[in-house]
N, C-alpha and C positions, 0 to 999 in steps of 0.2 A: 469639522473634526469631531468624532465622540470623544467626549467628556471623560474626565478620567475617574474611572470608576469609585462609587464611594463603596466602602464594605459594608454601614450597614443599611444603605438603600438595599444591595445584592443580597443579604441575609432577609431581608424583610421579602422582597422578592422571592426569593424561594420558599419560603413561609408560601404565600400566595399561591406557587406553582406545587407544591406538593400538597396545598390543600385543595388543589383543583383538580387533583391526580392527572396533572398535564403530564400524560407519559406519550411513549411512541405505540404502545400494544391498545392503548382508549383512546387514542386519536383514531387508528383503525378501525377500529368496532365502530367509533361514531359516525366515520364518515364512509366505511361499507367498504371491503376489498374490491371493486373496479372506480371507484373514488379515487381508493390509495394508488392504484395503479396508475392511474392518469396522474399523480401530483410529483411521481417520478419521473414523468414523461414531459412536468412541465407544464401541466393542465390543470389550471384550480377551480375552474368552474364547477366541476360535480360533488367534490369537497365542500365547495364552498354553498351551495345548493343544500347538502344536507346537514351542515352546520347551521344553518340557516332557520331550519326548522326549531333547532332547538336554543335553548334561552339561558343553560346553565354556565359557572366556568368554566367550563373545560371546553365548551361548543365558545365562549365568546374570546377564550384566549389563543386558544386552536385558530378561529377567524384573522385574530390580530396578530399572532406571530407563527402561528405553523404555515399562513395563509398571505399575510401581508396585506389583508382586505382591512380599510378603516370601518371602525365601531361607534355607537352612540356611546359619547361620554359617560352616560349612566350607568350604563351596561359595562365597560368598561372599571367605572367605580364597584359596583357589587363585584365582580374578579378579582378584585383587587385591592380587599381590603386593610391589609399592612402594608403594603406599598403605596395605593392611591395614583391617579394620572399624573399629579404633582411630581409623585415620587420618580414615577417609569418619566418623565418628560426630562427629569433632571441628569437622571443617567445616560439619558440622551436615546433613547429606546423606541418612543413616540414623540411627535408632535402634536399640541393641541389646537383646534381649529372648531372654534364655537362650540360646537355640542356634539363635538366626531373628535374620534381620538384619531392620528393618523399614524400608522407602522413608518417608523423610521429605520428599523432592523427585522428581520427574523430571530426566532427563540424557538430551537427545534429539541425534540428529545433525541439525545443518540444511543442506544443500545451499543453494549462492547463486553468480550468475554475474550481474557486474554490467558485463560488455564489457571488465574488468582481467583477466578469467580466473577459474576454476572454484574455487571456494574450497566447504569443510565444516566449519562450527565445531558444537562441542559445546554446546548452550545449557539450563543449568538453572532450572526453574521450581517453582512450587507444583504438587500431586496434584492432577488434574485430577477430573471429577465419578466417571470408570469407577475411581480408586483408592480413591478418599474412598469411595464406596457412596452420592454423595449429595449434596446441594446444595453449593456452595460456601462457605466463608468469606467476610465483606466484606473482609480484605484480601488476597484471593488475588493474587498475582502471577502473570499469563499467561503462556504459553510464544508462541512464535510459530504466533498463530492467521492467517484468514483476512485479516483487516485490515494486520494484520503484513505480512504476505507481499503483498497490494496495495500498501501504500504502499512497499514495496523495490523493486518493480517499475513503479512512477512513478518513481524515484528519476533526476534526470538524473545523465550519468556526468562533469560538468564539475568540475572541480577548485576549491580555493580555501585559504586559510590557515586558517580553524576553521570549526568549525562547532557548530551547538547540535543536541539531541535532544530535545526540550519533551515533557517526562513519557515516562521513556523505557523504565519499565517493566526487563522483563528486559533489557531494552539492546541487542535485536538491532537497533535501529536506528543506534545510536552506533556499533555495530563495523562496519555497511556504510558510515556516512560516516566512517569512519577508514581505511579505503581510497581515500579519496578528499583528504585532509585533514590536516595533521599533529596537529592538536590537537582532537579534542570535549570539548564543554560537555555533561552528561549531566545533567537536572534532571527530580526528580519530588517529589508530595508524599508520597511513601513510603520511610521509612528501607530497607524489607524489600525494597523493591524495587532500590533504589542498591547492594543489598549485594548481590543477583542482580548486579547490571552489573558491579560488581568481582568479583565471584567468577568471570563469563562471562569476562571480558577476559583475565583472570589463566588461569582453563582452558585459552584459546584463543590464549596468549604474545600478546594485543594490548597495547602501551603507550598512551601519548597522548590515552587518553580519563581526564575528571576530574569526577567527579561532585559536586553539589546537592544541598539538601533545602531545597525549597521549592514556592512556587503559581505557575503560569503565569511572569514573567515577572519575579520578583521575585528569582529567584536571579542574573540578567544583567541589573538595573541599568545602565543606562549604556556597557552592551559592543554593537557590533554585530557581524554575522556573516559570511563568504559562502553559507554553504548553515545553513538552518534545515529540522528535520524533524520534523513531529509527528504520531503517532497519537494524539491527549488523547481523554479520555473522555468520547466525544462523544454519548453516549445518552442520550437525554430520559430520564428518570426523575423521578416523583412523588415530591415532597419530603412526606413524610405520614408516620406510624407504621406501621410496620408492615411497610413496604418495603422489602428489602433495597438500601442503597446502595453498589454492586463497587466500588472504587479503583478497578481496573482499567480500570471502562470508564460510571461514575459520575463527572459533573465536579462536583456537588455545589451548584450553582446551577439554577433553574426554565428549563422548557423548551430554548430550544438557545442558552441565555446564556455557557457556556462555550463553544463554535466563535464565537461572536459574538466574545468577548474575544482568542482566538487571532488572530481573522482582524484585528480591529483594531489590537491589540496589536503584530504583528510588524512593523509599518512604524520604531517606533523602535528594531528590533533587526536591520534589513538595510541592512551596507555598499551601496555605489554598485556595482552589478552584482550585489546577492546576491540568492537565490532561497530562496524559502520554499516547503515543500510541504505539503500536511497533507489528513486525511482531515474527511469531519466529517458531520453529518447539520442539516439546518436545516426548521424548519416551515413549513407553508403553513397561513395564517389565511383565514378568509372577507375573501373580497377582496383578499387580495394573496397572490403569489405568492412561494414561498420562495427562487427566484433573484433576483427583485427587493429579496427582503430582504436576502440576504447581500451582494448591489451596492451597500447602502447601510453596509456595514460596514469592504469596503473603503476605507484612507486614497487619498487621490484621486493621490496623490503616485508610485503603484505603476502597474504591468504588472501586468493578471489576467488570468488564463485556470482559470474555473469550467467545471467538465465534473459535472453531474447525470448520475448513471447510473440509477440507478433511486426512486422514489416509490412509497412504502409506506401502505395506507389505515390509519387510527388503532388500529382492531382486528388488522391481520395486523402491526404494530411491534408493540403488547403482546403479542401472542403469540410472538413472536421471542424477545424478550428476557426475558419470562418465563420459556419456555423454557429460554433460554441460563442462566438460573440453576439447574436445575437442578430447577425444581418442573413437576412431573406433570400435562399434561393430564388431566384429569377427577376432581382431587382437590379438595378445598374451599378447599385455597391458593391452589390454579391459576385459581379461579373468584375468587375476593376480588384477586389482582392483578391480573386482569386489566380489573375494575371500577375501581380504582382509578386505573390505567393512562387507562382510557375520561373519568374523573371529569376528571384531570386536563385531559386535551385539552381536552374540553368549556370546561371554564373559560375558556380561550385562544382558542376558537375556530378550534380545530385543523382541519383535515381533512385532510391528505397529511402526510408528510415525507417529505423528501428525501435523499438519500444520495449524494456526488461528491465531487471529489477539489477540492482549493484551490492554484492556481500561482501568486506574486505575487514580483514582480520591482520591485527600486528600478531605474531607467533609468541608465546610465553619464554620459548629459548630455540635457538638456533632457527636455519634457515625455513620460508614460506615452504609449506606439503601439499599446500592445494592450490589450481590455476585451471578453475574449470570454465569455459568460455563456449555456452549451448544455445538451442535454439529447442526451445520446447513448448508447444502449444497447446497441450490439456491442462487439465486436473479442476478439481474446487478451491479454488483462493480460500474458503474457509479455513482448511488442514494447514495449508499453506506453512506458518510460521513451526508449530510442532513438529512439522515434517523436517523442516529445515534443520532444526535443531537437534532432532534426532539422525539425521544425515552427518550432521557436521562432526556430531560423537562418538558417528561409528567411525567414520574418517580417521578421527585422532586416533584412535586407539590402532585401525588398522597400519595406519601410517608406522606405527613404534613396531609392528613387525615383519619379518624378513620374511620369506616362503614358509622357510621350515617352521616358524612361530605360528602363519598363519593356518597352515596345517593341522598344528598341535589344538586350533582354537574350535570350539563349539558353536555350533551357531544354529539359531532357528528362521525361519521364513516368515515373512509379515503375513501377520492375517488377513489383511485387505487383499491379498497374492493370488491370481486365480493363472490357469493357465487353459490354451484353447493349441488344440492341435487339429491342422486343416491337411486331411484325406485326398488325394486322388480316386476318382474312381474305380474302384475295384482294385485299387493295393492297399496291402497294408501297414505298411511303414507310413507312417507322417509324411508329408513331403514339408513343411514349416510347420516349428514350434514355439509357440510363442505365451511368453510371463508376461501378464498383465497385472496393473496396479490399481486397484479402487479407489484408495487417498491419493493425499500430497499431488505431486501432476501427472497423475495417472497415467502413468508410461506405460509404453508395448513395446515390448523388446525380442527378438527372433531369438533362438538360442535353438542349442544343438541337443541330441538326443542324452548327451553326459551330464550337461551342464543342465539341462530337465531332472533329468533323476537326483543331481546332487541337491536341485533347492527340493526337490519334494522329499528328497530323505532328511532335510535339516528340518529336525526336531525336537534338536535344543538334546540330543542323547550323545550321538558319537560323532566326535571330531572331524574334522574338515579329511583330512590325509587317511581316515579308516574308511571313508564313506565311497573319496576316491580309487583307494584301490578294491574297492571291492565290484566299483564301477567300472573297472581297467577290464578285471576280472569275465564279469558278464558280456563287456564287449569286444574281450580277447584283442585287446590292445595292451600296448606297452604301457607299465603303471608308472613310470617316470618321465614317459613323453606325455602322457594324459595330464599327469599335475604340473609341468610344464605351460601347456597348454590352457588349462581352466583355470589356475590360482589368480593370471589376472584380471579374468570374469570374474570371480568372487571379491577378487578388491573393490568393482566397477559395483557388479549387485549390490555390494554392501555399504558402496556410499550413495546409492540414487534410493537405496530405502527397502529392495526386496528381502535380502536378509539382515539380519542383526546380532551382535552374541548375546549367546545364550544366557546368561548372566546377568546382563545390563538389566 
């Protein structure tokens, strides 16, 4: 078990690590862009090769915790001269073994920029599989993986008085909503992991977060929130012998029963305007579809906005996650989980799962205005969370009005908005016209020759109802079957991001 954090080993600590300038941008430099590349792939030999070369801190702490590779004691001591081996053995960091210091954790830099400004904490976790030589433990605690770093970049940047972290793991979640927040709620069902989040927060001088040991929903009884944020561990896994079940990323209930409980769950834990986000994976059964199922898990009481990114067939999930454990393609474990994996679906009558992000909103007054349930497969995860948020405030506003308001309202086109119109040969009309999105998920949407002209006339000058009749006009159609027609394209535009009012 690590230790439970002292504050001022973690203070002297960081002392150490900021005088080593142990960042993530000189960790680069020193160890050369296809180094770095290989060490997200898992690969620390060339990292650790040109670490090697060099003798200073930043080269022997990068070795010991960017790397997981043990140090000569010595070396070790000049790194680390307010803290000392003593100190990092005590906090449970290293082990000492003669005259070699040995990684008992990683200590990575994470880069994060969430619209408050560029911020780098230091975040420690368990030896991943290139330290270990080898499958993981089931209670490994993750660093900030892939999932990690999507759902911070959902994250909207609106503010509120607490918030919760539901299973929060190393805690990188808890420290982006304490930027946001004066107080997090940090709950998981891992002691090992609560003491990562205190150890993080304390490295990283954050207050205000307060950690839980418990299941889902049981450590916040009766509290609601304004912003709720969960990565839970959302991977189907075969409840059988012989299975490895990760904490990390094991919810420890059959098929996608654990996202199910999240997604139903959070409505008695969200204040009147609070936002839940969470990642999740949900199945598709013969004959119904897995967005249909998570539709019915939402409490009816909410705002949802489900975005499915990608649907995985039952064989390329077990192979993933197989995988991601840490067992060899083409060894006899590799063949036996991945059976097991297949056995399981089968039961269920499995055949997709799905992968998307979960947005649910309690309404400020009266009944839920949004229930959007998609399947969308582009964009840059970076825009991701801004986008979001700017979507969700065009929504409210358009929601409060009726045709003739939305009419009355001004609006201009996103500047990321391009539009491409595809020719047949030798006419001249269009035959498809289509709005494309540079940000947020970069959507491609067909649209008709009216509904072209209205986003490229919105220019933030004249109102929605002047532009269309003047577009009735040119294309000598009737001006009240036209806005008939278009106004609910424009409510559609104006919540996926292509326009916005003018105003705003």
């Amino acid at each position: 078990m690590l230790p439970e954090p002292d504050p001022t080993l973690c203070r002297a600590l960081a002392d150490d690590l900021r005088a080593a300038g142990y960042s993530g941008a000189a960790l680069r430099d020193a160890w050369g862009v296809q180094a770095d590349d290989a060490v997200a792939r898992g690969l620390r030999g060339p990292a650790e090769r040109a670490l090697g070369r060099r003798s200073d801190a930043l080269a022997v702490l990068g070795r010991l915790w960017g790397l997981g590779v043990p140090i000569a004691r010595e070396a070790a001591a000049a790194a680390l001269p307010s803290l000392g081996v003593e100190g990092a053995a005590t906090l449970g960091l290293v082990a000492l073994d003669g005259d070699h210091v040995v990684p008992a954790v990683l200590v990575r830099p994470q880069p994060f920029d969430d619209g408050e400004g560029e911020v780098e904490w230091w975040i420690a976790s368990d030896l991943d599989e290139a330290a270990l030589g080898g499958p993981l433990p089931e209670d490994h605690v993750l660093g900030v993986g892939g999932a990690s770093q999507t759902l911070a970049t959902l994250q909207l940047t609106w503010r509120g008085g607490t918030a919760l972290d539901l299973g929060t793991g190393c805690g990188i979640q808890a420290l982006r909503l304490r930027r946001l927040v004066p107080r997090v709620i940090a709950t998981d069902i891992s002691e090992r992991a609560l003491r990562f989040t205190r150890l993080n927060a304390l490295l990283n001088d954050v207050d205000g977060i307060e950690t839980r040991l418990g299941s889902l929903f049981e450590p916040v009884a009766g509290e609601t929130f304004e912003r709720v944020a969960s990565n839970p561990p959302f991977v189907i896994t075969p409840r059988v012998a012989g299975v490895p079940a990760y904490e990390y990323r094991d919810g420890g209930l059959e098929g996608d029963a654990l996202v199910s409980a999240v997604v139903s769950g959070v409505a008695a834990h969200l204040a009147p305007g609070g936002v839940a986000q969470s990642l999740g994976n949900w199945e598709y059964r013969e004959g119904e579809s897995g967005l249909d199922r998570l539709r019915t898990w939402v409490d009816p009481s909410l705002d949802a906005w489900v975005i499915e990114r990608e649907v995985l067939d039952p064989l390329a999930y077990a192979e993933l996650w197989v995988r991601d454990g840490g067992t060899v393609p083409g060894t006899p474990a590799y063949a036996r989980l991945i059976d097991a994996w297949l056995d399981d679906f089968a039961q269920r009558g499995v055949t997709g799962i799905g992968f998307g992000y979960v947005v649910l909103r309690r309404p400020l007054a009266g009944a839920p205005t949004l229930a959007r349930y998609e399947r969308v497969a582009g964009g840059g995860e970076s825009a991701f969370g801004p986008h979001l948020a700017a979507c969700l405030e065009n929504h409210d506003r358009a929601a409060l009005l009726d045709d003739e308001g939305l009419a009355s309202a001004v609006l201009r086109v996103a500047p990321d908005v391009t539009e491409a119109r595809h020719h047949r040969p030798g006419e001249e009309a269009p035959s498809v016209i289509e709005l494309r999105q540079g940000g947020g998920f970069a959507r491609a949407i067909e649209v008709d020759s009216a509904v072209a002209a209205l986003v490229g006339a919105s220019d933030g000058d004249l109102p929605v109802g002047a532009l269309l009749d003047a577009i009735a006009q040119l294309l000598e159609v009737d001006a009240t079957e036209l806005r008939a027609d278009v106004l609910p394209r424009v409510r559609e535009l104006i919540v996926t991001g292509f326009l916005s009012f003018a105003d705003a």
